[in-house]
C-alpha angles and dihedrals in degrees: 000000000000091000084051097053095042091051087051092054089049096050088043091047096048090046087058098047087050086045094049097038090048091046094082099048089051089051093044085052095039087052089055105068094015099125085042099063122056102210132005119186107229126241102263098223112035096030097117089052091049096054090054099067091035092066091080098055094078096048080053095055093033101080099049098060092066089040095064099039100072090040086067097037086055097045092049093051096055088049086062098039090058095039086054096037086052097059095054092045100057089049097062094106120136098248088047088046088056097044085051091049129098116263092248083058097048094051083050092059095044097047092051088045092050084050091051092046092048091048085063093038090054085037091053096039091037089050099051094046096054092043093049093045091039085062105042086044092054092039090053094047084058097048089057098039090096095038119120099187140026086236083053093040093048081049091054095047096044113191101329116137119230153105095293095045087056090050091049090043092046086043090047091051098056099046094057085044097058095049108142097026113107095198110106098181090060097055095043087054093048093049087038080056093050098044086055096052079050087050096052100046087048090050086054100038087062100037090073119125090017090104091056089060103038083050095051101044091044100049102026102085095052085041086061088035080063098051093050096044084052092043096047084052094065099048090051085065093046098065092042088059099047083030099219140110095203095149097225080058093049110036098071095056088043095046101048081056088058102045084065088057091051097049091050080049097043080045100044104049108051084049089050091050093041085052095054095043090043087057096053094049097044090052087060096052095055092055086064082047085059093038087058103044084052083057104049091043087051091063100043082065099052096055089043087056094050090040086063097027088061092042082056094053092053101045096050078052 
């Protein structure tokens, strides 16, 4: 009986020690896929031992779940911003940057690029009307180099119109309207007279346009200060409306103001540079004016020397 009873305790024994060493595997297999099955039925004897491994599993999963949340959020909100970012910054194109501006702006833009459009227009007008004088006036002083006379030199020249044909007539004129007078120094002042009022017509017939180029390239750059001041002004108030200073926010406004600077300056310097070449040029062309009216005055004494040279002949006769 004894042996019996002892051999009972030991299997019983030996059934608890298997039970309680095999409790924590079954826990440890029971933690793994425990979020993926519903409901389990628990073991009836060693259930209590099973819940008391299986607590710790939860506090495991818990913290990865806020760590990949912002990560995503962040990663979305950069997508947008760049999406949103890529459009403005292909559109920054001039003519995008002056549909986009204010209409101050905008005047000030079409009136620079008006000026600009009227400084070539003066340079190619001007260009062609001092090459084309600057010939005939040096054709016509080598037509009359060999002339004696103004009656010879008007003969040379034939009907063409020009500086050097309007000193020979005023010479001409005088001449026939001092017959009769024997003073020679009179008549050369009064043609002399005559040759400057021609010199001075002539000054202001081919100085126009010269004031349109000296105005442009003097006032341009502060027309297109003002409209970027203006324009920088508005997107001052801008910002301060979306109050931001995100740059892609910024830059636009900013950048429409600065295009008006570039067109005074596009329109300024080339006016300043045709000035200056326009004054050279047209200083040499009014040495020819002088060149002519010496001329002209040349041969109005020597007609008033054979005039009298042949008064004295007839009258030793």
């Amino acid at each position: 009986m004894k042996t019996t009873t002892s051999r009972a305790s030991l299997a019983v024994a030996a059934l608890l020690a298997v039970a309680w060493l095999a409790s924590p595997v079954s826990a440890q297999a029971q933690s793994a896929p425990a979020p993926a099955q519903a409901v389990q039925p628990a073991p009836a004897g060693p259930a209590p031992s099973a819940t008391v491994p299986s607590a710790p599993a939860p506090s495991a999963s818990t913290p990865a779940a806020p760590t990949a949340l912002p990560a995503a959020t962040v990663s979305t909100t950069a997508k947008s911003e760049a999406a949103a970012v890529a459009p403005a910054m292909k559109e920054l194109s001039p003519w995008m940057m002056f549909m986009s501006a204010d209409i101050i702006v905008q005047a000030v833009m079409i009136g620079l690029a008006f000026a600009s459009l009227m400084t070539w227009t003066v340079f190619i007008a001007k260009s062609i009307e001092l090459s084309v004088a600057s010939g005939k006036l040096r054709s016509a002083l080598k037509r009359i180099a060999e002339a004696h006379s103004l009656a010879e030199a008007q003969m040379a020249l034939g009907t063409k119109q020009g500086i050097l044909p309007s000193f020979l007539a005023a010479a001409l004129h005088e001449a026939r309207m001092s017959a009769g007078l024997s003073s020679d120094a009179g008549i050369k002042e009064r043609a002399a007279s005559s040759f400057q009022e021609i010199v001075r017509a002539e000054q202001r017939r081919i100085r126009i346009g010269m004031g349109v180029l000296a105005t442009i390239g003097s006032t341009s750059p502060f027309v297109g200060l003002f409209g970027t001041v203006w324009g920088i002004m508005n997107s001052f108030i801008g910002i301060s409306k979306s109050q931001t200073t995100n740059l892609a926010v910024v830059a636009p406004g900013i950048a429409e103001a600065l295009l008006a600077t570039a067109i005074g300056l596009v329109a300024a310097i080339p006016a300043v540079i045709i000035y200056n070449h326009f004054s050279r040029v047209t200083k040499g062309y009014l040495e020819l004016v002088s060149r002519a009216s010496g001329a002209a005055g040349r041969l109005l004494s020597r007609d008033l020397d054979r005039s009298h040279g042949g008064l004295h002949s007839r009258a030793a006769e």
